[in-house]
MARTIMAR-880222 format. One record per residue (C-alpha): residue number from 1; residue in one letter; z, x, y. Coordinates in Angstrom, 2 decimals, m for minus. Example, Ala and Ser with C-alpha at 12.3 -4.5 7.8 and 13.67 -1.06 7.14 Angstrom:
# MARTIMAR-880222
k;r;z;x;y
1;A;7.80;12.30;m4.50 $
2;S;7.14;13.67;m1.06 $
//
This chain:
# MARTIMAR-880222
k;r;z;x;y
1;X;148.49;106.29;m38.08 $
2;X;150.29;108.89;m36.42 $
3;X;147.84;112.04;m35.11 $
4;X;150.71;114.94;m36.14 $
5;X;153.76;114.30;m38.17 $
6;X;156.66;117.24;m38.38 $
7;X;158.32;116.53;m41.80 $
8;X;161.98;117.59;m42.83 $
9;X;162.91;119.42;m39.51 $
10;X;166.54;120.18;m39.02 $
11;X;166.12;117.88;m35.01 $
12;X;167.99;119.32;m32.21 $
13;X;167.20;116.54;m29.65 $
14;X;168.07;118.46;m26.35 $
15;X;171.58;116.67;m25.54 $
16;X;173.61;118.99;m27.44 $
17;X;174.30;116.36;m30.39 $
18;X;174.99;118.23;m33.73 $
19;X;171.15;118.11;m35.62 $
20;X;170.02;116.00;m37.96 $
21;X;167.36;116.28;m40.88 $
22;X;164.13;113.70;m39.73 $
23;X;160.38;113.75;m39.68 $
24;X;158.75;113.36;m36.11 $
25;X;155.54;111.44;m35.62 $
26;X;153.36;111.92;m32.45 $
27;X;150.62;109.73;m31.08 $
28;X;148.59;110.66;m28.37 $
29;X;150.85;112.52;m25.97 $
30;X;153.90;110.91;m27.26 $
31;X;156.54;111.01;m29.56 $
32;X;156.08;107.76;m31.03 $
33;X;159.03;107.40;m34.27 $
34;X;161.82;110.03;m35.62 $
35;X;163.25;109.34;m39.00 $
36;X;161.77;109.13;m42.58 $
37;X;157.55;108.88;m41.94 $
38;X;155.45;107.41;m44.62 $
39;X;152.66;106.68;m42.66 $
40;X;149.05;108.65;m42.78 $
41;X;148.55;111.48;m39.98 $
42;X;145.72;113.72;m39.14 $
43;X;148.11;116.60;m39.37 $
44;X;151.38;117.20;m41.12 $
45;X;153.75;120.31;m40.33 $
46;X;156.35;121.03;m43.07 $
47;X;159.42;121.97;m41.45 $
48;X;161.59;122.41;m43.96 $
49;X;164.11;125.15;m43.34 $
50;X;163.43;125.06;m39.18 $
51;X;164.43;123.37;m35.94 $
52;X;162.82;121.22;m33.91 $
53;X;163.64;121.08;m30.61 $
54;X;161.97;119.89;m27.26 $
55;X;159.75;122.20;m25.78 $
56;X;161.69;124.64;m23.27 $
57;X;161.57;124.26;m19.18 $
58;X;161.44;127.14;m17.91 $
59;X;163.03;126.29;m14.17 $
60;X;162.84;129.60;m12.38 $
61;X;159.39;131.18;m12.93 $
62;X;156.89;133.23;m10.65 $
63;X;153.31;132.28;m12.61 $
64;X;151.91;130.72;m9.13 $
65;X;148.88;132.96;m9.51 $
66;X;148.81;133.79;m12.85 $
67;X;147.62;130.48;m14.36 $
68;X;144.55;130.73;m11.69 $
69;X;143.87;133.94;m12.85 $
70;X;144.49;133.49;m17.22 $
71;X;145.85;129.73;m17.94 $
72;X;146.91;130.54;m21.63 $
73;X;150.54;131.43;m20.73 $
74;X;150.88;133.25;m23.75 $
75;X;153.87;135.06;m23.28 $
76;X;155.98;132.25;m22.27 $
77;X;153.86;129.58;m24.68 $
78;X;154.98;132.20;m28.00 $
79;X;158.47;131.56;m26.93 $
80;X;158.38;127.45;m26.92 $
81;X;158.06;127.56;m23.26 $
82;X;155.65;124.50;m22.51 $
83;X;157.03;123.68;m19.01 $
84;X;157.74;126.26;m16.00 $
85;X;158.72;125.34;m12.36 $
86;X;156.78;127.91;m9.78 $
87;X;156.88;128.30;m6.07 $
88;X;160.86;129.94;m6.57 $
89;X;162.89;131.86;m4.15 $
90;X;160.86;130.87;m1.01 $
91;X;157.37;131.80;m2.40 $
92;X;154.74;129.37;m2.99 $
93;X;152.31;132.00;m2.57 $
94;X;149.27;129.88;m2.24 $
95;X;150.14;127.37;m0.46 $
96;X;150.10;126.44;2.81 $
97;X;147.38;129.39;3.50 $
98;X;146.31;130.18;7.09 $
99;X;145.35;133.62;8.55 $
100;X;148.89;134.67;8.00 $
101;X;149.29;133.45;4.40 $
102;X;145.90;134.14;2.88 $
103;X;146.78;138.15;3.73 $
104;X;150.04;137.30;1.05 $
105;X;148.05;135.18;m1.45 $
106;X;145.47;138.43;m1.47 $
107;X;147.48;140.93;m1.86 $
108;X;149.60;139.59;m4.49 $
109;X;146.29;138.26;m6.07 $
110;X;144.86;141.65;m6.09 $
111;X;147.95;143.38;m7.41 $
112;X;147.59;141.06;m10.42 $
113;X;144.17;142.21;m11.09 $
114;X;142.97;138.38;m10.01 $
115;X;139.53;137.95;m7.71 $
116;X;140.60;137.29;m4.10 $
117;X;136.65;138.47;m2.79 $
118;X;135.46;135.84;0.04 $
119;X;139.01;135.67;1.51 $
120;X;140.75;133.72;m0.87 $
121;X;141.08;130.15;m2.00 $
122;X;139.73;126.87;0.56 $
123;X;142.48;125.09;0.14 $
124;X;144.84;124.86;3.56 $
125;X;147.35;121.91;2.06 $
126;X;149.64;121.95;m0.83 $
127;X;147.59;119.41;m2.45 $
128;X;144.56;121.58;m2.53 $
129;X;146.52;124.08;m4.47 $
130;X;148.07;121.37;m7.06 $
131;X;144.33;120.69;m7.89 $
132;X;142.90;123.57;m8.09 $
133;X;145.99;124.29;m10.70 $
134;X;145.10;120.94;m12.51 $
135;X;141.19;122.01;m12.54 $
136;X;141.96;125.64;m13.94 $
137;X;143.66;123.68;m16.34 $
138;X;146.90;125.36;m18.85 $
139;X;148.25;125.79;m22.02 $
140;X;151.79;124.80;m20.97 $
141;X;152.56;122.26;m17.80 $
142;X;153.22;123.64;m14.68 $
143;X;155.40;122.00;m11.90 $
144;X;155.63;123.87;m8.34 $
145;X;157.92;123.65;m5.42 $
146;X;157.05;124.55;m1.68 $
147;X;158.38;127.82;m0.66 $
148;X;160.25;128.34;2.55 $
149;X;159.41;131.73;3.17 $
150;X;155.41;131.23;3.05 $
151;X;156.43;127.61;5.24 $
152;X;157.90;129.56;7.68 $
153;X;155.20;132.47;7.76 $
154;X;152.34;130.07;8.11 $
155;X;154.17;128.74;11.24 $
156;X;156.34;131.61;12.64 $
157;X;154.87;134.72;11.11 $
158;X;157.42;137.49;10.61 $
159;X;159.83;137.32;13.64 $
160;X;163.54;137.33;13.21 $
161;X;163.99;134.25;14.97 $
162;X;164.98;130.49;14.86 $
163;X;162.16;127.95;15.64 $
164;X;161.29;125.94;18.55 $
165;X;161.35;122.31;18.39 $
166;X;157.71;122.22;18.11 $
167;X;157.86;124.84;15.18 $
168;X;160.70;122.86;13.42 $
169;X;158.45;119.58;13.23 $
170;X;155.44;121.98;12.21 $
171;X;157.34;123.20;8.98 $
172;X;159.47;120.10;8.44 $
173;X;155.83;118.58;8.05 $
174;X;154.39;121.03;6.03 $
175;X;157.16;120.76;3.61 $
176;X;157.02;116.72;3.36 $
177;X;153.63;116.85;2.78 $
178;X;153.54;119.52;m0.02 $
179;X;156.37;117.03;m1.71 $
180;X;154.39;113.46;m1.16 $
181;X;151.36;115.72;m2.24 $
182;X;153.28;116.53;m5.81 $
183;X;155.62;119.44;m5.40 $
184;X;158.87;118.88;m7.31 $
185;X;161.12;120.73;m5.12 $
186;X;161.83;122.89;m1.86 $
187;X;162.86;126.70;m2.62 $
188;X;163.95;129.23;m0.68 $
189;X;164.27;133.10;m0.32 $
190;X;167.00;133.68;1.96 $
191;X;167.71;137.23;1.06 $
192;X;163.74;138.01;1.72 $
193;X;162.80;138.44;4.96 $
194;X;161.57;135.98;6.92 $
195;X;163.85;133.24;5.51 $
196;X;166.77;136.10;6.06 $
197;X;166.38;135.04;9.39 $
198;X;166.66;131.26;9.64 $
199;X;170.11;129.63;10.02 $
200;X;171.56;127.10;8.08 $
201;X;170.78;124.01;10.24 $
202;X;167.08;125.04;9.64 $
203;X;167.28;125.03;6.21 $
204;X;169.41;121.61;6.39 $
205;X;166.43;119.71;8.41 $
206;X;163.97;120.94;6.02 $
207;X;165.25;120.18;3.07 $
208;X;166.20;116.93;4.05 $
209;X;162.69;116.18;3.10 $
210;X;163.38;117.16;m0.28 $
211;X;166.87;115.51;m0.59 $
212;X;165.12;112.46;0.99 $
213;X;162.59;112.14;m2.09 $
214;X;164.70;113.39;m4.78 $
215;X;163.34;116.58;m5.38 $
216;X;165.12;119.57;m5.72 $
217;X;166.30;122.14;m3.56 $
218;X;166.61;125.53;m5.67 $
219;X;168.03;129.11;m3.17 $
220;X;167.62;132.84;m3.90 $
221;X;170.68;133.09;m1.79 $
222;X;170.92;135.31;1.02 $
223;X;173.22;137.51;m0.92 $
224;X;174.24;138.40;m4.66 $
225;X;176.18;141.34;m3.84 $
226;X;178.51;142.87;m1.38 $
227;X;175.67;142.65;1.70 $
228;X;175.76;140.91;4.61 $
229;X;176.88;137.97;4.73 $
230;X;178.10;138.51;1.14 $
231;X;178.07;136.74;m2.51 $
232;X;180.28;134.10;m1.49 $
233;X;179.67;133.20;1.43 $
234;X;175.88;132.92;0.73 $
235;X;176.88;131.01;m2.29 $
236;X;178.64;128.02;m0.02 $
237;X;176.08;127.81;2.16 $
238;X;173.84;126.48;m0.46 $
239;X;176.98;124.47;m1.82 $
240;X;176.83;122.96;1.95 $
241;X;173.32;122.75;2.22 $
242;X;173.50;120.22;m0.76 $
243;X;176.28;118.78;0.66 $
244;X;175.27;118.13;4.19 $
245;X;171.71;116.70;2.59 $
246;X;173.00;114.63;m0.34 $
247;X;170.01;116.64;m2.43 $
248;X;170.32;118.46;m5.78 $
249;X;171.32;122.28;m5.28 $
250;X;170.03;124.78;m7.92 $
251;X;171.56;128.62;m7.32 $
252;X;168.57;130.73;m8.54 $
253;X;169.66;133.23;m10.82 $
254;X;173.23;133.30;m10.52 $
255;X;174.63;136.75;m11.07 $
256;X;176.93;139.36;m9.87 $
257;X;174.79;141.96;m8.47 $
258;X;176.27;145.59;m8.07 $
259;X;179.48;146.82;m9.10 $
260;X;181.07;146.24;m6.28 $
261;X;181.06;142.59;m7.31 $
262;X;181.54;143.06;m11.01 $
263;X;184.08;140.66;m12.74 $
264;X;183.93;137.74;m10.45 $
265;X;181.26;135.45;m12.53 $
266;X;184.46;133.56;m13.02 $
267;X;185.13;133.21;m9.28 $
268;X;181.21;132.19;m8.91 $
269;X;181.57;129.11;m11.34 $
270;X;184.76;128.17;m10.15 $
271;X;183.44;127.97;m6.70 $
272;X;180.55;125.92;m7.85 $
273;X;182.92;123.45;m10.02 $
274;X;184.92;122.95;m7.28 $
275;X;181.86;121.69;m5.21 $
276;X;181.23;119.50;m8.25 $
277;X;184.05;118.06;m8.01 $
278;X;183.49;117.12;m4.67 $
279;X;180.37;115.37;m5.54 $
280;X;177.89;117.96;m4.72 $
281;X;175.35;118.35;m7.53 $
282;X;175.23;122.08;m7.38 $
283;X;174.24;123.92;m10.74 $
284;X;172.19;126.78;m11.52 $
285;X;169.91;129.44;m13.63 $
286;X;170.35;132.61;m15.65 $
287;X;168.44;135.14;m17.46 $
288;X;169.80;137.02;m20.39 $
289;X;169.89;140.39;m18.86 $
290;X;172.16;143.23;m16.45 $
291;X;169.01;144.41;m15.08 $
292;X;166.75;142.08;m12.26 $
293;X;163.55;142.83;m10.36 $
294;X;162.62;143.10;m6.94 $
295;X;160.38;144.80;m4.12 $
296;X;161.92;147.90;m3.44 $
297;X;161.82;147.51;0.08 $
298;X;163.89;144.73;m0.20 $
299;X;166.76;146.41;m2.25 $
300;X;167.33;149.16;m0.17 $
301;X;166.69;147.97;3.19 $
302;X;168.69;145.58;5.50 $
303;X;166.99;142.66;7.27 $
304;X;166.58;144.13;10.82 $
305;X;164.54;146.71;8.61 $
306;X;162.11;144.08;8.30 $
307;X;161.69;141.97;11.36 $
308;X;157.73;142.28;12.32 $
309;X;156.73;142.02;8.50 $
310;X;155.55;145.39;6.63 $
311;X;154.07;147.13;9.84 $
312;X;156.93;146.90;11.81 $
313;X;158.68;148.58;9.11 $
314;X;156.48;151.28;7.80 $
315;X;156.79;152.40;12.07 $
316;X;160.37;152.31;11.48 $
317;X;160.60;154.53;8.54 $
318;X;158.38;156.78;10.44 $
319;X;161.00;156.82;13.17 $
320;X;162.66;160.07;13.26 $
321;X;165.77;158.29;14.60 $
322;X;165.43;155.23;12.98 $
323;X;165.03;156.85;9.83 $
324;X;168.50;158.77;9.71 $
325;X;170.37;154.67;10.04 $
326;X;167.35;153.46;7.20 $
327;X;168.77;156.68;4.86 $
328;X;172.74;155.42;5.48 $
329;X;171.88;151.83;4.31 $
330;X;169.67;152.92;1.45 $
331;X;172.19;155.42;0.15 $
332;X;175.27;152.21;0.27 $
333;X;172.80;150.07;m0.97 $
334;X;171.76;152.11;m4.00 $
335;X;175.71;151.74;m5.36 $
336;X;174.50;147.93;m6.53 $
337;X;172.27;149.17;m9.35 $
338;X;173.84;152.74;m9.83 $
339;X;171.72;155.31;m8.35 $
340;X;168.20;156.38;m8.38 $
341;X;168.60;156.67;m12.07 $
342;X;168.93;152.86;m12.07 $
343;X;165.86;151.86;m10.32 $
344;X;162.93;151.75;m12.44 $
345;X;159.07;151.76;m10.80 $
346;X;157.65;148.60;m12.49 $
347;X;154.43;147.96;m10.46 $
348;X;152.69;150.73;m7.97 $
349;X;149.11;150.25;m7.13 $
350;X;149.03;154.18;m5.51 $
351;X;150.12;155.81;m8.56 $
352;X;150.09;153.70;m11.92 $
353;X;151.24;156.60;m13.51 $
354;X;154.88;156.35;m11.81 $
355;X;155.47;152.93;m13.58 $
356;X;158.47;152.93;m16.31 $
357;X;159.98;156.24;m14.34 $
358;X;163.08;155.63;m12.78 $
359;X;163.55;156.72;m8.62 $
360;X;165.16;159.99;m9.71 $
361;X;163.08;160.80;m12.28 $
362;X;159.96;161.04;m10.07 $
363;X;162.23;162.39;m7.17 $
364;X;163.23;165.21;m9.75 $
365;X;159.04;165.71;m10.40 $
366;X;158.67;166.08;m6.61 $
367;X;161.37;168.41;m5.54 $
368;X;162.65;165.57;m3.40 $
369;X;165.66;163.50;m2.61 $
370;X;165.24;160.61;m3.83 $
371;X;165.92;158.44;m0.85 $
372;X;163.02;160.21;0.89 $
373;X;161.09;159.51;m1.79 $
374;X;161.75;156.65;m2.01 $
375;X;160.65;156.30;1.84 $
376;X;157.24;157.75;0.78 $
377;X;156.43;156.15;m1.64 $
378;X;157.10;152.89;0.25 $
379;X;154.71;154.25;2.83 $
380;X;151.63;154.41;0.46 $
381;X;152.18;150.85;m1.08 $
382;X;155.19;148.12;m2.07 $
383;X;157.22;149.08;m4.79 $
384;X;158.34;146.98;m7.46 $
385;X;161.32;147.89;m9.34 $
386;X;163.81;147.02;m12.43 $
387;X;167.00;147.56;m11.05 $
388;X;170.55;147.95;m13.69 $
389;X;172.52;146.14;m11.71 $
390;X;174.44;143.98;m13.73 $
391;X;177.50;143.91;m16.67 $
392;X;177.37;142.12;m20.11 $
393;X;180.84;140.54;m19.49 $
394;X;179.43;139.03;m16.54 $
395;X;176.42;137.69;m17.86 $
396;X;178.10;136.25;m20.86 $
397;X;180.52;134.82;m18.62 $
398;X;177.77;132.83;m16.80 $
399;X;175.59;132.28;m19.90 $
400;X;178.52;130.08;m21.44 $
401;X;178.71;128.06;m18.69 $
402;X;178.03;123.88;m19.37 $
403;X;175.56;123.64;m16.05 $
404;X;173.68;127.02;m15.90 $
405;X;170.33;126.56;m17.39 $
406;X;168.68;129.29;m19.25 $
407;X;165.32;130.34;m16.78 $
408;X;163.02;133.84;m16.91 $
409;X;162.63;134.54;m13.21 $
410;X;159.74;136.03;m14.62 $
411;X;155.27;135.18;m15.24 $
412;X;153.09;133.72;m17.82 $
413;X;151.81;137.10;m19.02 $
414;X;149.57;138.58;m21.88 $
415;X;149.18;141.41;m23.28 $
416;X;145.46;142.68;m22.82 $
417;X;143.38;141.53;m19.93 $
418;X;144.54;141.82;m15.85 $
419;X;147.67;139.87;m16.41 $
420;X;148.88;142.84;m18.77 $
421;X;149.32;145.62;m15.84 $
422;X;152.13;147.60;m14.88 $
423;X;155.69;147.75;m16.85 $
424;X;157.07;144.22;m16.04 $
425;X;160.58;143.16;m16.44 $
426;X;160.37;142.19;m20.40 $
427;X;161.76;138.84;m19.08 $
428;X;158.35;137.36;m19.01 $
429;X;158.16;137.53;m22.65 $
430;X;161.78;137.75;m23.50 $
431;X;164.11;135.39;m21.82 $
432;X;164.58;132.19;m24.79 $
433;X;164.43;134.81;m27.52 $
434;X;166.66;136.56;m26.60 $
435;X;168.87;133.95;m25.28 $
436;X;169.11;132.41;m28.78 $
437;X;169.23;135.83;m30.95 $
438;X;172.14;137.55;m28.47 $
439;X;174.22;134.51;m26.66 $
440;X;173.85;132.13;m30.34 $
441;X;173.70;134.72;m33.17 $
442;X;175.00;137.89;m32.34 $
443;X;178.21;137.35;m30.03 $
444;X;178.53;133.47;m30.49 $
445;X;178.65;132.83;m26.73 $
446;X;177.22;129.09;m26.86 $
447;X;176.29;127.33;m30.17 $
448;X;172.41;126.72;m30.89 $
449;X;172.61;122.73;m30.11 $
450;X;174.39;124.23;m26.58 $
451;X;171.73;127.03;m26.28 $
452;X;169.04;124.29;m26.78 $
453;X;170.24;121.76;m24.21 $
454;X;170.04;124.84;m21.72 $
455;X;166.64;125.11;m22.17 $
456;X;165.55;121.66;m22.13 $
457;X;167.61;118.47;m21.13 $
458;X;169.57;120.48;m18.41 $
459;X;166.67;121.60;m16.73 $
460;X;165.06;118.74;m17.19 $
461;X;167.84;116.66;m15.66 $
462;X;167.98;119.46;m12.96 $
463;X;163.88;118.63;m11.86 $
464;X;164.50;114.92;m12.02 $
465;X;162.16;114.95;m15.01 $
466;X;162.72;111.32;m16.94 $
467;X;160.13;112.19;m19.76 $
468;X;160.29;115.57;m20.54 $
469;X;163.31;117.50;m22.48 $
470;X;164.29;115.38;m25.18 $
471;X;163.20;114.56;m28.47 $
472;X;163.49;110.88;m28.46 $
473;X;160.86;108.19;m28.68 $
474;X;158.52;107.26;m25.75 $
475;X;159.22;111.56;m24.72 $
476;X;155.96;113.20;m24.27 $
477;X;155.39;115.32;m27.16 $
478;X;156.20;119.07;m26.37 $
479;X;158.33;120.41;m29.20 $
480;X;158.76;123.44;m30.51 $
481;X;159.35;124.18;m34.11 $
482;X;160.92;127.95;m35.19 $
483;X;163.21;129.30;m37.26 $
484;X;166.56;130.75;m35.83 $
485;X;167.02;133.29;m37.92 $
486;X;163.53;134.59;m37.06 $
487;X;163.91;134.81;m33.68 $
488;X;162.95;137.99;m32.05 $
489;X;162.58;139.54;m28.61 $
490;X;160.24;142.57;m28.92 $
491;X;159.49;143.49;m24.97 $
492;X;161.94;146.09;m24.01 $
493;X;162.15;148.04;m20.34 $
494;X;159.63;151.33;m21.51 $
495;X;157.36;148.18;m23.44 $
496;X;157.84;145.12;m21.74 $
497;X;153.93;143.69;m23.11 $
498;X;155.16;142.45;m26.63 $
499;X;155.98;138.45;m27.56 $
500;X;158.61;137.22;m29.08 $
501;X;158.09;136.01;m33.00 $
502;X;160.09;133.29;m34.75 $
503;X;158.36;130.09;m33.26 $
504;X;155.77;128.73;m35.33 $
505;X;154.39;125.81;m33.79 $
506;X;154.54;124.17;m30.12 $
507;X;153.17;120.80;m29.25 $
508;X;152.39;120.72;m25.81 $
509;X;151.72;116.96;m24.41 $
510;X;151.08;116.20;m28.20 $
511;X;148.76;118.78;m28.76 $
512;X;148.57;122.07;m31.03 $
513;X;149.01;124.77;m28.23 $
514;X;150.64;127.42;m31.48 $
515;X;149.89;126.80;m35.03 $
516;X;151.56;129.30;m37.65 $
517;X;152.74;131.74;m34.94 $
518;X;149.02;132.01;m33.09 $
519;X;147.80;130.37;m29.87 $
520;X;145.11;127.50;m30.21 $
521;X;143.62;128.33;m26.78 $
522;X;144.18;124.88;m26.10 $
523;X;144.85;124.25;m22.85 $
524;X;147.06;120.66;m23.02 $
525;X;148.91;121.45;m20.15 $
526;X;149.56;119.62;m17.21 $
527;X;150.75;119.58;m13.47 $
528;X;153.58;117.76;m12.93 $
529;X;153.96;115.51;m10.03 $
530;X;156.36;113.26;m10.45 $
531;X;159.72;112.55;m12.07 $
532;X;157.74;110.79;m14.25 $
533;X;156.56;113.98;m15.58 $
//
């Protein structure tokens, strides 16, 4: 007795093995037999004329908050998404909080229309924040890593400056117990400020931990582009982070930012073959698109900008003198996504209104230059922006690529409620859509059983996961079943709040999560711990 069977599927199992026509049965959470199924089941999907293929990881996400504030994931779940891994690029936003940390957990909570009254969450330890994720429950699983940036705030604060001994131990504990409390991996942010300003050998101890327990070390690298220290050189420190450790290295969304850097995506995987070939295990993630997203602050601004956190630099910008050097830098820096007119306002509590105009539009509106307003706006509220700073060649390039896993860099959205605000990179609800109908059908970049594996045995095999990414007996049961040819991205840049169609049914942990296109509300998800999964 089987409780769902998935008849006359066209399998891709994950490994990149040409498919093969078979029924799937699931019991419990598990897939239990693959083959021809004669056996009763409470439910039977037809399949005929559509793939089935593990559920996707998606290894570079940002939905920390968002499945405490809505757990049903929908814009990720309507893509086959049933796995993410949070807490990227340095920013495990709600965990460890202190009186430093709860100000970031609040403010982020509050620009995502969540409830942060009564100052926040009780939790001070990692653990706290794993269940409180497992009590909110979700529709898809959820795995989280400890982020170096909010590690090194809680202890630190905002100073450009490397640790004492005594403020070493303090983070290098922090970190080991977030992992031996159930984070999957260490991440860090070193182009944000105020990882920006910790040297290697800091990054080294502390990730030891991590290397130490297999779990993964993932880097927003201190630079994608042409500033300081530059693309490749930010790009072998993480190689010799990995090295030095003996730890899994994942390069967050590797891409050649700016045009300054344009063409060398070749370079960038050659670099990270060669440390391959060495016997570091260095891979890394990609999302479909030339444009990426990012506080403003951040993109035109260089670190010195920032040391004191956002006071310190709101008094600089005010600066008469200051502000002349803070106008140079943001005028070079513009040249990575081509001009005012390629910096899009995606979020801006101040002035909703601005969101989906570009810098020069409103600029233009005000009579300004658009550096200064820039400046001003920056001085009513953060700015987050879409930024064209990318080429197709490039991406392709790195999309092809046999260890670059496909990954959204974006949230578990919806499209009503608080989770639906602002004009969002369409990422959130785009990336495995549009992965399979531009890289597989329209310019035949990788093949569909090579598109698949991206999604789900790679990444998989990137987190450690044992369990999870395959469709083979004894896997836990998240599959997703869709037709290729239906496949469709609908969020664009000027609409990013619209899911992609095509899938019509996802399993998650053996449950119904999407039946005939629509979300069951279930909420099967899980929080991962372990390699286990």
């Amino acid at each position: 007795m089987f409780d769902v069977v998935i008849k006359n599927g066209h399998v891709l199992d994950g490994t990149g093995a040409p498919g093969y026509r078979a029924d799937v049965g699931v019991r419990g959470d598990r897939i239990l037999a693959i083959g021809e199924i004669t056996g009763e089941a409470s439910r039977v999907i037809d399949a005929a004329g559509s793939v089935v293929a593990p559920g996707f990881i998606d290894l570079h996400a940002h939905s920390d908050l968002s499945f405490l504030i809505d757990p049903n994931a929908d814009s990720k779940l309507r893509q086959g998404v049933t796995l993410e891994l949070v807490g990227n690029c340095g920013m495990s936003y709600c965990a460890p909080l202190n009186e430093r940390t709860r100000d970031i957990y609040d403010g982020w909570m509050s620009r995502m229309g969540g409830d942060a009254a009564g100052g926040g969450p009780v939790w001070t330890e990692f653990g706290g924040f794993l269940d409180a994720l497992s009590d909110s429950g979700s529709a898809i699983n959820v795995a989280t890593q400890i982020g170096h940036n909010q590690v090194r705030s809680a202890v630190i604060g905002a100073d450009a400056r490397a640790p004492s001994y005594e403020e070493l131990e303090a983070m290098r504990r922090i970190v080991a117990e977030a992992l031996d409390a159930g984070a999957m991996g260490f991440s860090t942010g070193l182009y944000f400020p105020p990882g920006y300003y910790s040297l290697t050998d800091e990054i080294i101890a502390l990730n030891q931990e991590a290397a130490d327990r297999d779990r993964l070390y993932s880097s927003h690298t201190r630079s994608e582009s042409d500033e300081p220290p530059g693309l490749f050189v930010a790009l072998n420190e993480a190689i010799e982070i990995g090295r030095r450790t003996g730890g899994r290295v994942e390069v967050s969304h590797v891409k050649a930012h700016g045009p300054r850097v344009w063409d060398r995506s070749s370079q960038i995987l050659e670099t990270m073959r060669d440390a391959r070939r060495d016997g570091v295990d260095v891979a890394g993630d990609q999302y479909p698109y030339t444009a990426c997203g990012t506080p403003l602050s951040g993109a035109i601004f260089n670190r010195w900008a920032h040391d004191g956190g956002r006071p310190a630099l709101l008094e600089r910008i005010r600066d008469a003198d200051l502000r002349q050097r803070l106008r140079a830098e943001a005028d070079y820096a513009m040249v990575r996504f081509q001009g005012p007119g390629g910096c899009v306002i995606s979020g801006y509590d101040p002035d909703n209104s601005l969101e989906g105009q570009t810098l020069a539009e409103v600029a233009e509106a005000r009579g300004a230059d658009a550096i200064d307003t820039a400046f001003e706006l920056l001085l009513d509220g953060e700015v987050s922006v879409v930024l064209t700073s990318m080429c197709d060649p490039d991406v392709d390039t790195i999309a092809a690529s046999e260890f670059i896993s496909v990954a959204s860099d974006g949230m578990s959205l919806r499209t009503e409620g608080p989770l639906s605000a602002g004009k969002p990179h369409p990422r959130s609800y785009g990336t495995n859509a549009r992965f399979i109908e531009r890289m597989v059908l329209e310019r035949n970049v990788v093949g569909l059983e090579e598109a698949i594996r991206k999604m789900t045995t790679l990444p998989a095999q990137r987190l450690g996961l044992e369990n999870r990414g395959r469709i083979a007996p004894g896997q836990f049961a998240d599959i997703a079943v869709f037709d290729p040819a239906a496949i469709k991205e609908h969020a664009t840049f000027a609409e990013p709040h619209q899911y992609s169609t095509g899938v019509s049914e996802v399993l998650v942990n053996g449950k119904m999560a999407v039946d005939a296109g629509v979300p069951t509300g279930a909420t099967g998800g899980r929080v991962v711990r372990d390699n286990a999964g």
